[in-house]
N, C-alpha and C positions, 0 to 999 in steps of 0.2 A: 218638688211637689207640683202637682196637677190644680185645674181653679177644679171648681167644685162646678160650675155653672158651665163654664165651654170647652174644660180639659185642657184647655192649653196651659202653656210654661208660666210658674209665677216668678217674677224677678223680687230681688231686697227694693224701698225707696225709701228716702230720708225724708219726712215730711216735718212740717212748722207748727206745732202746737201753741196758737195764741195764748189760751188758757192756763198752761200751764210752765209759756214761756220753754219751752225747750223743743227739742231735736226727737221725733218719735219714728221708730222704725217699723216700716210695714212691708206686707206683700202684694203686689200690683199684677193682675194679667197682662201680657203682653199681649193677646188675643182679646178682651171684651175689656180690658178696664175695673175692673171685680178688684176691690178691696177688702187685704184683711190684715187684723191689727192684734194689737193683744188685747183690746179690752174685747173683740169680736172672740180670737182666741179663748179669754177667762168667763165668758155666756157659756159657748160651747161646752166647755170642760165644767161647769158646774151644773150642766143639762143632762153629761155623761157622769158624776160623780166625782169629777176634780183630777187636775193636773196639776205637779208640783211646779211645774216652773213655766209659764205660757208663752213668756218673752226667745225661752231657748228651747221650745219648741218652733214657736214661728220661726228663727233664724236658721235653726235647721231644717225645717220641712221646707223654705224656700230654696236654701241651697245645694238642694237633690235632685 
C-alpha cells in the first residue's frame, strides 16, 4: 500500500497502547512518517459505508 499523502511505501509497526495496555499494530511511511491505525481505518470505512474487518485490511493493504 501507498501513504495517501507522499506515495511512498508503508511498512507494519508495533506500537504501545497505554490505555488499553496492549500491543496495537499500524502502518507507518517510510517517506513522511504518515500514520494509520485501525481506529483511522474504522472512520474511514464508516464515511465509505463500512468494512467488515479493518484490522485485516490494514495488515493487508501494508503488506503489498
Amino acid at each position: 500500500m501507498t501513504c495517501q499523502r507522499c506515495f511512498g511505501r508503508l511498512r507494519m509497526v508495533k506500537l504501545w497502547d497505554d490505555m488499553l495496555k496492549v500491543d496495537v499494530w499500524s502502518c507507518s511511511c517510510i517517506n513522511c512518517g504518515d500514520m494509520i491505525d485501525r481506529v483511522i481505518l474504522q472512520n474511514r470505512a464508516s464515511q465509505r459505508g463500512g468494512v467488515a474487518s479493518c484490522t485485516a485490511v490494514a495488515k493487508a493493504s501494508c503488506r503489498s
